[in-house]
C-alpha positions in Angstrom: 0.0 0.0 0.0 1.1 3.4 -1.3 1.0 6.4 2.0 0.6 9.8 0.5 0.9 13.0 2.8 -2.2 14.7 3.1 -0.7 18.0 3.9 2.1 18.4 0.9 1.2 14.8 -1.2 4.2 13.5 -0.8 4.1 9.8 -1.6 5.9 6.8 0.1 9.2 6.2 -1.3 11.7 3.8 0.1 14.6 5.8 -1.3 13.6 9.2 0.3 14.0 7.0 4.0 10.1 9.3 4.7 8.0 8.1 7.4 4.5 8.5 7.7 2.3 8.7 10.8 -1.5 9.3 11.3 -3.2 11.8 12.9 -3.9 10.7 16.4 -7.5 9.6 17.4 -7.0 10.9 20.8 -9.2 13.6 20.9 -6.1 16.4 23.0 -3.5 15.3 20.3 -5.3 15.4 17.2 -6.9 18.7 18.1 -3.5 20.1 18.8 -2.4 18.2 15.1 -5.4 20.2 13.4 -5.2 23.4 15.1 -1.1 23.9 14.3 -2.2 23.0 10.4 -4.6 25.3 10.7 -2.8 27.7 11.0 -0.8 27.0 7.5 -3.9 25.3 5.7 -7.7 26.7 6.2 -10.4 24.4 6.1 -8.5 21.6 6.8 -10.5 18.3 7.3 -8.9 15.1 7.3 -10.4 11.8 6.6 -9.5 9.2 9.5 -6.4 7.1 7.9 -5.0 10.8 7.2 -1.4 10.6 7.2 1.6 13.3 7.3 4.9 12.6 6.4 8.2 13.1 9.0 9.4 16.6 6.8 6.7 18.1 8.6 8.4 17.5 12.2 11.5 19.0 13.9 14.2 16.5 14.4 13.5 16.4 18.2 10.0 15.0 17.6 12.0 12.0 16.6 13.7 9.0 18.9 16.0 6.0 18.0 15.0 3.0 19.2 17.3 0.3 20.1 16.7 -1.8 17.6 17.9 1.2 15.0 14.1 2.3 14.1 13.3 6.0 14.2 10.0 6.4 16.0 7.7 9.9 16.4 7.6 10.8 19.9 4.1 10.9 22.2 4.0 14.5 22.4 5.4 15.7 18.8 3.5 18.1 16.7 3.7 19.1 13.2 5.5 22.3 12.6 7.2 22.6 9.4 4.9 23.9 6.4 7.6 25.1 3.9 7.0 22.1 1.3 4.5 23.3 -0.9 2.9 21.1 -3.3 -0.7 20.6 -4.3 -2.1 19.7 -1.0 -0.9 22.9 1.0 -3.2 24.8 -0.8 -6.1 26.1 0.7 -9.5 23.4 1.5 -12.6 24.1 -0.5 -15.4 25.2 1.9 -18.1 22.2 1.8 -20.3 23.4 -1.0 -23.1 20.7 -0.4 -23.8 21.9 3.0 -26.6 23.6 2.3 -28.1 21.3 0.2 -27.3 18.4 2.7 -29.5 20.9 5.0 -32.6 20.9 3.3 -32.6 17.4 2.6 -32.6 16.8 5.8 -35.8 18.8 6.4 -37.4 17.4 3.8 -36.7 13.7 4.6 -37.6 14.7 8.4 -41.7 15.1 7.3 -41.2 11.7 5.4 -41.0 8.6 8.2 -40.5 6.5 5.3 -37.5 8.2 3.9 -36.0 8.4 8.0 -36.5 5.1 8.7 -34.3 3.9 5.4 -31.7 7.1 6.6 -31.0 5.1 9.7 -30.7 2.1 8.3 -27.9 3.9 6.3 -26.7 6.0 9.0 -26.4 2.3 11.3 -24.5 0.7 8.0 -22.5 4.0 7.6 -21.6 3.6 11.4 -20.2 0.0 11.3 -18.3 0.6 7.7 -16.6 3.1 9.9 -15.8 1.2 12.2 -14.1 -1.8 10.1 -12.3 1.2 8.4 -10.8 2.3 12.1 -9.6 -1.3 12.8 -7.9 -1.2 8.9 -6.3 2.0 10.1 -5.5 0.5 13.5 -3.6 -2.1 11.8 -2.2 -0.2 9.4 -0.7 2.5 12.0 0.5 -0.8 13.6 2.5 -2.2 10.3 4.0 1.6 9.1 4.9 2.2 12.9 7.4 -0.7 13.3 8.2 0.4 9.9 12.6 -0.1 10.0 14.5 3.3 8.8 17.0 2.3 5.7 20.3 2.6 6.4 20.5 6.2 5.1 18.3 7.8 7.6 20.7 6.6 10.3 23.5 7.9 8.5 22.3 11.1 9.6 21.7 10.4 12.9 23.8 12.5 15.4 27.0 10.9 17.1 25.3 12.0 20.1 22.1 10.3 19.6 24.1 6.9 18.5 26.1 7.5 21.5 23.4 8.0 23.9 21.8 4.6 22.8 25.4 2.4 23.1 25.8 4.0 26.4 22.5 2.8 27.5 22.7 -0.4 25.9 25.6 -0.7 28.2 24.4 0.5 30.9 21.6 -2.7 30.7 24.2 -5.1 30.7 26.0 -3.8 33.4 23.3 -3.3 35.1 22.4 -7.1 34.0 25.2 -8.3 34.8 25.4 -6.6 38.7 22.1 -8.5 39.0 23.8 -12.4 37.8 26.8 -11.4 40.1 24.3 -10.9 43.1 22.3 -14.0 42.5 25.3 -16.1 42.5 26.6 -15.0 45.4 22.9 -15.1 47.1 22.6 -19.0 46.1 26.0 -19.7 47.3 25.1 -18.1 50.9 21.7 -20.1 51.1 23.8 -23.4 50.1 26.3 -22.5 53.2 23.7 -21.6 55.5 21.8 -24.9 54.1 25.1 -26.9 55.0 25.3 -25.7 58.6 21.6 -25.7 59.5 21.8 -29.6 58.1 25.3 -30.0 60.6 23.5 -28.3 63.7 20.2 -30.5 63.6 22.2 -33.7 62.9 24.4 -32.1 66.0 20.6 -31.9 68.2 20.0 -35.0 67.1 23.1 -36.6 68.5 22.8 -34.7 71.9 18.9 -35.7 72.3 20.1 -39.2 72.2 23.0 -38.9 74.6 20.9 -37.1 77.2 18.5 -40.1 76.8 21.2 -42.0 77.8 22.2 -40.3 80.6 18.4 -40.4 82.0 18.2 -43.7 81.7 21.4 -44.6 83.7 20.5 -42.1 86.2 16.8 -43.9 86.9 19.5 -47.3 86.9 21.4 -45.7 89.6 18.7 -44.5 91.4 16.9 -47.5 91.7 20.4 -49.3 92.4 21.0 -47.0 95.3 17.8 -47.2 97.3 18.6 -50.9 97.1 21.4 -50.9 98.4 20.5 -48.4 101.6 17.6 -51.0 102.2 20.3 -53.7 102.3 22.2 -51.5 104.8 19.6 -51.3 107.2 18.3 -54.3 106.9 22.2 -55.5 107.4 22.5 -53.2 110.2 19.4 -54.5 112.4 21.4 -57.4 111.9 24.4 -57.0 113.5 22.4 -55.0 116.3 20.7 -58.1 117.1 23.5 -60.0 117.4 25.3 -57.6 119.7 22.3 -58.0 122.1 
């Protein structure tokens, strides 16, 4: 598909390394799109897959992505009117406005004639809005659009350099982030070790002081029978002595 330019008529040329973008459906942006062409083109009233090309924007509207496309920024307005070709002239007024008008009164006293209008006006309605998804995907395909290799040839060193130095700054940053996570997983597996040595360590303890309770009941037991043998040995040699 061929873009045109509705403001100068400039057509799409893969040589020229021209990008087109549409006017914006938000309703702030395009309104501050129409009212700075107003002020260069009277009567201007685009259709909705109205394009205009990049010569109409300052080189600051633009960005450089990182993958080397050249993309219109959110905010960027068209400034720059000096092209003039057949489209910068001046908009004819609407001259079927008036008749539109009273055809509308008339068909208004006819309920025949409205009913069949808004069966048009419902059809007219939903072939609009196929042609807004067809411009939605269309604004979607030109605005991943890659610039040739000449348009980045004029890109400034600056601009280039910005995007290296950013691109590095990512892997650095990335590679901060590996360095980290090593050195976290190889503090968890430590800590994993010695929490695996202290309860094998409780473990071993529990069981000797199991031990120790038991001989301690042993000895216990063992000593109360041995002081009843005492006594009982002891009455013994008293009654002997008597």
């Amino acid at each position: 598909m061929v873009y045109t330019c509705n403001i100068c008529g400039e057509a799409y040329n893969l040589q020229a390394a021209i990008t087109f973008h549409r006017i914006p459906k938000n309703k702030g942006r395009r309104e501050a799109w129409l009212k700075s062409i107003g002020t260069k083109i009277r009567n201007f009233k685009p259709p909705l897959s109205a394009k205009v090309c990049s010569q109409h924007f300052t080189t600051d509207s633009f960005y450089l992505s990182i993958d080397g496309k050249r993309l219109l920024k959110a905010d960027a307005i068209p400034t720059l009117f000096h092209i003039t070709r057949r489209r910068l002239e001046t908009y004819p007024e609407n001259e079927n406005d008036n008749i539109y008008e009273n055809l509308q009164h008339e068909n208004e006293a006819n309920p025949t004639i409205m009913a069949v209008s808004s069966t048009v006006t419902t059809q007219s309605d939903t072939a609009n809005e196929i042609h807004n998804l067809d411009a939605t995907c269309e604004t979607l395909s030109t605005s991943r659009t890659i610039v040739p290799q000449t348009e980045t040839q004029h890109l400034s060193s600056e601009t280039r350099q910005n995007v290296i130095s950013i691109d590095e700054e990512n892997s650095q940053n990335c590679n901060k982030l590996r360095k980290q996570l090593q050195e976290a997983n190889a503090r968890n597996a430590m800590l994993q070790q010695k929490l695996t040595c202290l309860q094998q360590k409780n473990r071993r303890f529990e069981k000797s002081i199991k031990k120790l309770l038991t001989l301690l009941k042993h000895f216990y037991k063992r000593t109360k029978c041995y002081q009843k043998m005492l006594v009982r040995y002891s009455n013994k040699v008293m009654n002997t002595r008597i």
